[in-house]
C-alpha positions as CSV (number, residue, x, y, z in Angstrom):
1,X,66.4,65.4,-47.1
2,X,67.4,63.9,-43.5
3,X,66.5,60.6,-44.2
4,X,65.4,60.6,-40.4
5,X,62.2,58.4,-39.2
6,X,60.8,55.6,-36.8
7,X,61.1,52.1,-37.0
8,X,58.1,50.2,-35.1
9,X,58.5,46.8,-34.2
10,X,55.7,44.1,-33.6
11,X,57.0,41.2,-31.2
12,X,55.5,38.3,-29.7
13,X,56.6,39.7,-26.0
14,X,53.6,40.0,-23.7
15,X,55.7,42.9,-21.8
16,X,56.6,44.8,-24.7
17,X,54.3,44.0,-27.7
18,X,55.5,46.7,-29.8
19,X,58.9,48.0,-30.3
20,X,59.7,52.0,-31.4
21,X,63.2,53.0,-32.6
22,X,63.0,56.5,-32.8
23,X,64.8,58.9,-34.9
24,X,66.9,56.0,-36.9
25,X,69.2,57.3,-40.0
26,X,68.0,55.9,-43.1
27,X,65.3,53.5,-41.6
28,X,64.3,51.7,-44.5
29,X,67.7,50.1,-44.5
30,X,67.2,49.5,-41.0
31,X,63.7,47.7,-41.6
32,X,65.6,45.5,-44.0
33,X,68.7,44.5,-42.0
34,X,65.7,43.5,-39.0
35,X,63.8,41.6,-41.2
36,X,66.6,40.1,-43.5
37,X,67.9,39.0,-39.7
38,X,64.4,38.0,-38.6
39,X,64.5,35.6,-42.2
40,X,67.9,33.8,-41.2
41,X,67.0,32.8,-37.9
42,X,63.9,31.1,-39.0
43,X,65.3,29.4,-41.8
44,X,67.8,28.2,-39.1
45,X,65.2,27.2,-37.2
46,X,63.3,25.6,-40.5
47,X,59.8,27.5,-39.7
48,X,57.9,29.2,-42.3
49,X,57.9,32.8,-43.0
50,X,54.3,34.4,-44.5
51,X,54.7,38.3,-44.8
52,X,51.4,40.3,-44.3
53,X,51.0,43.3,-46.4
């Protein structure tokens, strides 16, 4: 198996609402590392993070 896919990306930019990172190696990881990153900085910020399923 490849492990090949797309990573899509929903942002708060009025230019570029959604973000599509195409053809990414093993892009579950990827997902992770962007929202493990996405975690830090608002615990840095000391906001509160709700996931949506």
């Amino acid at each position: 198996m490849a492990n090949i896919g797309d990573v899509s990306l929903l942002t708060s930019s009025l230019e570029h609402p959604e973000v599509r990172l195409e053809n990414v190696k093993d892009p579950v990881q990827v997902r992770e590392l962007i929202r493990q990153a996405y975690m830090a900085e608002q615990n840095r910020r000391g906001l509160t993070y709700r996931e949506e399923t």
